[in-house]
C-alpha positions, 0 to 999 in steps of 0.5 A: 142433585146427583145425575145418577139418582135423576136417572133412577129417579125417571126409571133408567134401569141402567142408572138403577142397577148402579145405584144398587151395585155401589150400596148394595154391599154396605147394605147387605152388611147392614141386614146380616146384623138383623137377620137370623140367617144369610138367606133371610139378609138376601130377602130384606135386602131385596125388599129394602132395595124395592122400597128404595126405587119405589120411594126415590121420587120422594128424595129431595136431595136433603143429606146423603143418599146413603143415609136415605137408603140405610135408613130406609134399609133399617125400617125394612129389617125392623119391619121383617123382624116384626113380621117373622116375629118368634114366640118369645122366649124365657130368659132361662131359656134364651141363656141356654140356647146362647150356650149351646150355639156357642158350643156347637162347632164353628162352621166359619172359616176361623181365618176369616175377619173378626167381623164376619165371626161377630156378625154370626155370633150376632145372628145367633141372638134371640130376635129381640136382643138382636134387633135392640143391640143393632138399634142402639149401637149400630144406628144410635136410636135412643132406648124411647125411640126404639120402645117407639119403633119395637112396641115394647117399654123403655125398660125391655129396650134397656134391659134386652141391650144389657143382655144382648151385650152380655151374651154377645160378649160371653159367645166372643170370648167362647169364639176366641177359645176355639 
């Protein structure tokens, strides 16, 4: 096994700090794409990280560290999302407020890469269309195992990335006019 995670493993923070320093980045990409905003990313990323020096005892070396620790990270967002759950919207309501961010001014810089223009847009969406579309497309969850992991119905799950895709879709092409 790697040196630096028996490290982490027996508590070095020196060791811990690199483990945290090489992931930290890949990570924080990953709880962008489920958080509503930046600061709430920060947060799952920092309760991701706790979990993962809490729990590195169990890793048995079995696949990727990396693997590990998204996997880890993805049950963090899922957990947050749960926890900071908004009342649920109509889809009427949903659409219109897509609309309306979509043509609110842009503050990103318009120079930026188009990732950071998606992963706003993305941010944008409604909790659920959110954290489906991440599911499925980002993590490759199938629609049982994300009714399992949201408690909703395969249906919702289908149904929610299809209006995911949709309004992600519409929000893009709107970007693209500006």
């Amino acid at each position: 096994m790697d040196p630096l995670i028996e490290a982490c493993k027996a508590g070095d923070r020196k060791a811990q700090r690199q483990l945290f320093e090489r992931y930290k980045d890949k990570m924080f990409a990953l709880c962008l794409r489920y958080a509503p905003s930046r600061a709430d990313a920060e947060d799952i990323l920092q309760e991701g990280f706790v979990k993962v020096f809490r729990d590195l005892p169990s890793y048995r070396g079995e696949g990727s560290i990396e693997g590990w620790i998204r996997k880890i990270m993805t049950h963090t967002a899922i957990d947050w999302l749960k926890r900071n759950r908004q009342p649920q919207m109509r889809l009427e309501d949903a659409y219109a407020h897509l609309w309306h961010l979509a043509d609110a001014p842009d503050e990103a810089d318009e120079s930026g890469p188009p990732a950071r223009t998606l992963i706003r847009l993305m941010q944008q969406l409604p909790d659920g269309f959110r954290a489906v579309l991440n599911l499925h497309i980002i993590e490759g969850y199938s629609h049982p195992e994300i009714a399992r992991i949201l408690g909703i119905s395969v249906g919702t799950s289908k149904s929610q990335l299809s209006r995911a895709k949709t309004a992600l879709r519409q929000m893009w092409e709107k970007s693209l006019t500006r």
